[in-house]
C-alpha positions as CSV (number, residue, x, y, z in Angstrom):
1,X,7.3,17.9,2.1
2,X,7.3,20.2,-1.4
3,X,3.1,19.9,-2.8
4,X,3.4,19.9,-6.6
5,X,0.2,20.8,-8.7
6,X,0.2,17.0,-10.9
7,X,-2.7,15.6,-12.6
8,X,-5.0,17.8,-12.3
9,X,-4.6,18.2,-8.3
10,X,-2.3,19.2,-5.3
11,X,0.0,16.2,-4.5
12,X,2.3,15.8,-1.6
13,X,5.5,13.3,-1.5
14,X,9.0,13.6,-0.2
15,X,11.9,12.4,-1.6
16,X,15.0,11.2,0.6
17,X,18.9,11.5,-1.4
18,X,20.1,13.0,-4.7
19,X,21.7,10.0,-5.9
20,X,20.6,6.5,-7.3
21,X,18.0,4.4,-9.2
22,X,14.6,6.1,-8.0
23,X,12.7,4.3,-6.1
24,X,8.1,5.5,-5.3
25,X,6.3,3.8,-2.2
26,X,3.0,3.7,-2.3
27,X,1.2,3.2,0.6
28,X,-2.3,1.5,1.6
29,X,-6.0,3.1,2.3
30,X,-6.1,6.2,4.9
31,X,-2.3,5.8,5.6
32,X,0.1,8.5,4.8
33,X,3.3,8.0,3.2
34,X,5.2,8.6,6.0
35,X,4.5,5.0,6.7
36,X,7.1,4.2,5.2
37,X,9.6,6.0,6.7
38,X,9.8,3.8,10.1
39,X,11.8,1.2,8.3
40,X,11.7,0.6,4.1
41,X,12.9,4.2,3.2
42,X,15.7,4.1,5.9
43,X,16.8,0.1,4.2
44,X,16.9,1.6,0.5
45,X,18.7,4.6,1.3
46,X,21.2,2.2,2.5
47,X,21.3,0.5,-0.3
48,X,21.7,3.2,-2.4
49,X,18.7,4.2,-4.2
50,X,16.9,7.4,-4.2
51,X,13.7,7.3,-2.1
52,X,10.5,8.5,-2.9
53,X,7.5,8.8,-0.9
54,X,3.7,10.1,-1.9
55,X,0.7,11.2,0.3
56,X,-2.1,9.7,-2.1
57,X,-5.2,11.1,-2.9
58,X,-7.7,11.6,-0.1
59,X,-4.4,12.1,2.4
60,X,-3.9,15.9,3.5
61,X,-1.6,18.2,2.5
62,X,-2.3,16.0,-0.8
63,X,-6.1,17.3,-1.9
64,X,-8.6,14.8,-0.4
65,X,-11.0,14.7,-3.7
66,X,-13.7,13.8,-1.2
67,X,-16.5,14.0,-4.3
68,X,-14.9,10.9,-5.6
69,X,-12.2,8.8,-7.0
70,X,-11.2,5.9,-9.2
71,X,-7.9,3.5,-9.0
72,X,-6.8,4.9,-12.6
73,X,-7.1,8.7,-10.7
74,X,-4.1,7.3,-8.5
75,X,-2.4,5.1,-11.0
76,X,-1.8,8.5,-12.8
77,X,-1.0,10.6,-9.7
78,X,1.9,8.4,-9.2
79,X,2.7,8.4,-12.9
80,X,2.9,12.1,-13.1
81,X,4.7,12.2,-9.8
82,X,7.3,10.0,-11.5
83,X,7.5,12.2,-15.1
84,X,7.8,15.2,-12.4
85,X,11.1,13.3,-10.5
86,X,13.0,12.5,-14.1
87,X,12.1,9.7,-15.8
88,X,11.3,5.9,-14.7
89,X,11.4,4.3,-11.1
90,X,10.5,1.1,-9.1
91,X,7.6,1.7,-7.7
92,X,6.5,-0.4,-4.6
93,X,2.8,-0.5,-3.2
94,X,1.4,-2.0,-0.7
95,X,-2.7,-3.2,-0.1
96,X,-4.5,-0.3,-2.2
97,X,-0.8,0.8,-3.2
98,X,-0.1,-2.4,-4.5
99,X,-3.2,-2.4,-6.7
100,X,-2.6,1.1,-8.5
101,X,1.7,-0.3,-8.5
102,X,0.0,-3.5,-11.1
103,X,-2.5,-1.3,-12.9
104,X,0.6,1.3,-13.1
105,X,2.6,-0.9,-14.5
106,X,0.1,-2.4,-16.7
107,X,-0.6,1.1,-18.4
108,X,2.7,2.8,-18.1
109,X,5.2,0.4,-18.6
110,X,7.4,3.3,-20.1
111,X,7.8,4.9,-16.2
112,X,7.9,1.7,-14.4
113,X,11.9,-0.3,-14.1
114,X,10.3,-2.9,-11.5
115,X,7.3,-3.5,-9.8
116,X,6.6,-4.6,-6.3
117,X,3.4,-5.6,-4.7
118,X,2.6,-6.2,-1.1
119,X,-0.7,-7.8,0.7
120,X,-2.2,-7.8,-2.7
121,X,-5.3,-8.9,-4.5
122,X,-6.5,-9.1,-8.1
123,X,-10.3,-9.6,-7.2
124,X,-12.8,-8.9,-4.7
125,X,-12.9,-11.4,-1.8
126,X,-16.0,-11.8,0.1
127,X,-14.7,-11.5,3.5
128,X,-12.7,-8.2,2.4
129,X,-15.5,-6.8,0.5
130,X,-18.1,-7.3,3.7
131,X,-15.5,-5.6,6.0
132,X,-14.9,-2.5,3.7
133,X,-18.9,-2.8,3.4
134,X,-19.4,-2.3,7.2
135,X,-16.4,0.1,7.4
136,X,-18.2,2.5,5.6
137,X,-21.3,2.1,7.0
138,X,-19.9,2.8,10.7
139,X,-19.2,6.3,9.0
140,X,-21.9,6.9,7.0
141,X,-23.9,6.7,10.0
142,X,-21.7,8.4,12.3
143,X,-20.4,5.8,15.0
144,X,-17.1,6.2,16.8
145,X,-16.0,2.8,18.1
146,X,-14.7,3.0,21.5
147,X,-11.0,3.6,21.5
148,X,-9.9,0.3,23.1
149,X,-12.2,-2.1,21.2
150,X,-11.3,0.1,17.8
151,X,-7.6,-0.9,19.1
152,X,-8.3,-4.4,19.7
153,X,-10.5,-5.2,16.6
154,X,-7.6,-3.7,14.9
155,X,-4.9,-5.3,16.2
156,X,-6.6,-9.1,15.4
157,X,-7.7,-8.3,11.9
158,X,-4.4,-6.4,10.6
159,X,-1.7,-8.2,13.2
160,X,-0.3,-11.8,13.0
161,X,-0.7,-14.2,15.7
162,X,2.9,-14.1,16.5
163,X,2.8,-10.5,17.1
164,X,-0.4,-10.8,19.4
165,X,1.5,-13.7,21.3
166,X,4.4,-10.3,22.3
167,X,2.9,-8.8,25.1
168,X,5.1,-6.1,24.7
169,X,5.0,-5.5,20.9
170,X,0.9,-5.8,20.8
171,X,0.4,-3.2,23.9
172,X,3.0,-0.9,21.3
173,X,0.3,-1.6,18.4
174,X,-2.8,-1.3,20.6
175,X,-1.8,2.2,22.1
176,X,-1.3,3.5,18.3
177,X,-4.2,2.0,17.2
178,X,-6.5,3.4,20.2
179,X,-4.5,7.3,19.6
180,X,-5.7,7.0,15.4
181,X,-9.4,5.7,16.5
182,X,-11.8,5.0,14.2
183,X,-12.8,8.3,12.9
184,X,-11.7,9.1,8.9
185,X,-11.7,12.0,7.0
186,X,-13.8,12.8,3.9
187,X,-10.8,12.1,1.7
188,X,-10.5,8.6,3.4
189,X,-14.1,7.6,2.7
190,X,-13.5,8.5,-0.5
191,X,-10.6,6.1,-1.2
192,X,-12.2,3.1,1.0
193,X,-14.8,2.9,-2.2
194,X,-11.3,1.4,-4.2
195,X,-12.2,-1.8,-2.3
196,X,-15.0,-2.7,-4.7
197,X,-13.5,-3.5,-8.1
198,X,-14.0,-6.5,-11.0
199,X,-11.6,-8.8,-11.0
200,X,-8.3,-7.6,-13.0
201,X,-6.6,-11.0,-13.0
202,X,-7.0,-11.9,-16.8
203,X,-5.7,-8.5,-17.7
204,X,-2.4,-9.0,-15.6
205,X,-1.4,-11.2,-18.5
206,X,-0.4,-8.5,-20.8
207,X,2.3,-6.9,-18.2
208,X,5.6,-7.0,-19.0
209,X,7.2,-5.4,-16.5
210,X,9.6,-7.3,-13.8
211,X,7.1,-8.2,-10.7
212,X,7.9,-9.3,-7.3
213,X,4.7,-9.9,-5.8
214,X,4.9,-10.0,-1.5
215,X,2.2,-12.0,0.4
216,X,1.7,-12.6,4.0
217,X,1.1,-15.6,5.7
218,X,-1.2,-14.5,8.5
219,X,-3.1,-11.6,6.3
220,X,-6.9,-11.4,7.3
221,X,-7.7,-8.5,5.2
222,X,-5.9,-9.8,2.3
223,X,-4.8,-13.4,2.6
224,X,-1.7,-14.7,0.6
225,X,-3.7,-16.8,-1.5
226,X,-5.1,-13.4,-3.0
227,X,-1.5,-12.2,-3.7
228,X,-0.2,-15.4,-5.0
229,X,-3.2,-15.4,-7.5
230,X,-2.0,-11.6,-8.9
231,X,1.5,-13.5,-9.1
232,X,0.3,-16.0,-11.6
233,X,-1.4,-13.6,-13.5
234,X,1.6,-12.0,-14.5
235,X,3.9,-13.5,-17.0
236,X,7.5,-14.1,-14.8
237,X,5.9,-12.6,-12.0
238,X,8.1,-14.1,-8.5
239,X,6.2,-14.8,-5.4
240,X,7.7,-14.6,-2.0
241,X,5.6,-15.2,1.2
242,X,6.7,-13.7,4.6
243,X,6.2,-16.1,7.5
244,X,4.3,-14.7,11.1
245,X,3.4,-11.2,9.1
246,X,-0.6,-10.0,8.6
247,X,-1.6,-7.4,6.7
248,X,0.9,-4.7,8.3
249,X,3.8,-7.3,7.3
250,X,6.1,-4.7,6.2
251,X,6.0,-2.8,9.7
252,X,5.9,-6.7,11.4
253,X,8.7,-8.4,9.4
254,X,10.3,-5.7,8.1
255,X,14.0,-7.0,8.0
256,X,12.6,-10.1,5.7
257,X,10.7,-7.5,3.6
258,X,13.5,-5.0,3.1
259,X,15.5,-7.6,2.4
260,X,12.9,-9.0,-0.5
261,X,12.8,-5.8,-1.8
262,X,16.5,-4.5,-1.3
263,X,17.6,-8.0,-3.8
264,X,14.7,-7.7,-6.4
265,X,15.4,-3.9,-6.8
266,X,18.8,-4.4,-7.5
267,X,18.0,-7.1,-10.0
């Protein structure tokens, strides 16, 4: 993956063809962009767009900016990433990604073609805020969950019930789960303080970009009704909801997500 020196730091991304609309994912909290390679890069090469993927802030080889950060540092990461790449894009973000996709397109709507936004959220919740809360804390003070209840509390707050009723599918999830742990990096820490911000909804109003905005049904960490609220914020904005999906949706349901995002993106 080629590091470019952009906004003031060391950014990773990769981009997949040479040909087509461009196209910037932008993934969630401690998760690479690589993320996105299992199945939505692979579903809009086929459709014929140019692909491009970013290790944000806080995510080695990217520079993990473990003193601190602030949503507008990656809104304009991904801004400068698209300037460096030639000119405007779709950009699609999920969870924290989705969060810097609005406010990008709320500042820069000169870069942005389309916007998409995943497991989204406009405001603080209280359940969300309390989990990031205790996430930290578990770091701060240096506990390591145990591998298999790390897996497990994992798998029930991020997975939907449908996927937890496969046998086969949730011992898939557990074993990656219980091989990341619950360790995270400096950089990581850094990002999970993104989770406490005002609400944004009323300032949604003044973007005029096109905006698909993605909820999912069974989402713990970021329930639909917090997506769906970001939607109506928006003036034109489309909601879609994605049956038997939680907060990984897009790796769950990824042929109904692909194909919400292959049929916006074209327009």
């Amino acid at each position: 993956m080629p590091i470019a020196s952009l906004n003031g730091i060391n950014l990773s991304y990769d981009v997949r063809g040479d040909d087509g609309d461009l196209v910037v994912l932008v993934m969630g909290t401690g998760s690479p962009g690589r993320v996105w390679h299992a199945h939505q890069v692979p579903a809009l090469r086929a459709a014929g767009f140019r692909v491009a993927t970013v290790d944000n802030r806080g995510i080695p080889p990217t520079d993990e900016c473990a003193d601190g950060m602030v949503i507008g540092d990656l809104v304009g990461d991904v801004a400068a990433l698209i300037e460096h790449l030639g000119g405007r894009a779709a950009v699609v973000g999920t969870s924290m990604g989705a969060r810097v996709t609005q406010e990008l397109a709320l500042a820069r709507p000169d870069l942005v073609t389309r916007a998409v936004m995943l497991a989204t959220a406009g405001r603080k919740d209280p359940v969300q805020s309390a989990l990031s809360r205790g996430e930290r804390a578990l770091h701060d003070k240096g506990i390591t969950l145990p591998g298999e209840y790390h897996a497990a509390v994992s798998a029930i707050v991020n997975l939907s019930p449908a996927t937890l009723r496969d046998p086969v599918a949730v011992r898939d999830w557990l074993d990656v789960f219980e091989y990341t742990g619950s360790a995270i990096s400096a950089g990581v820490r850094a990002q999970m303080e993104l989770n406490d911000f005002d609400s944004r909804l009323a300032a949604y109003a003044a973007i005029t970009v096109p905006c698909l905005v993605i909820g999912f049904a069974d989402d713990r960490v970021l329930p639909p009704h917090l997506a769906r609220e970001v939607a109506e914020a928006i003036p034109g904005a489309r909601y879609e909801e994605v049956a038997d999906a939680g907060h990984y949706g897009f790796l769950e349901r990824p042929a109904e997500v692909n194909r919400l995002l292959v049929d916006f993106l074209r327009g």
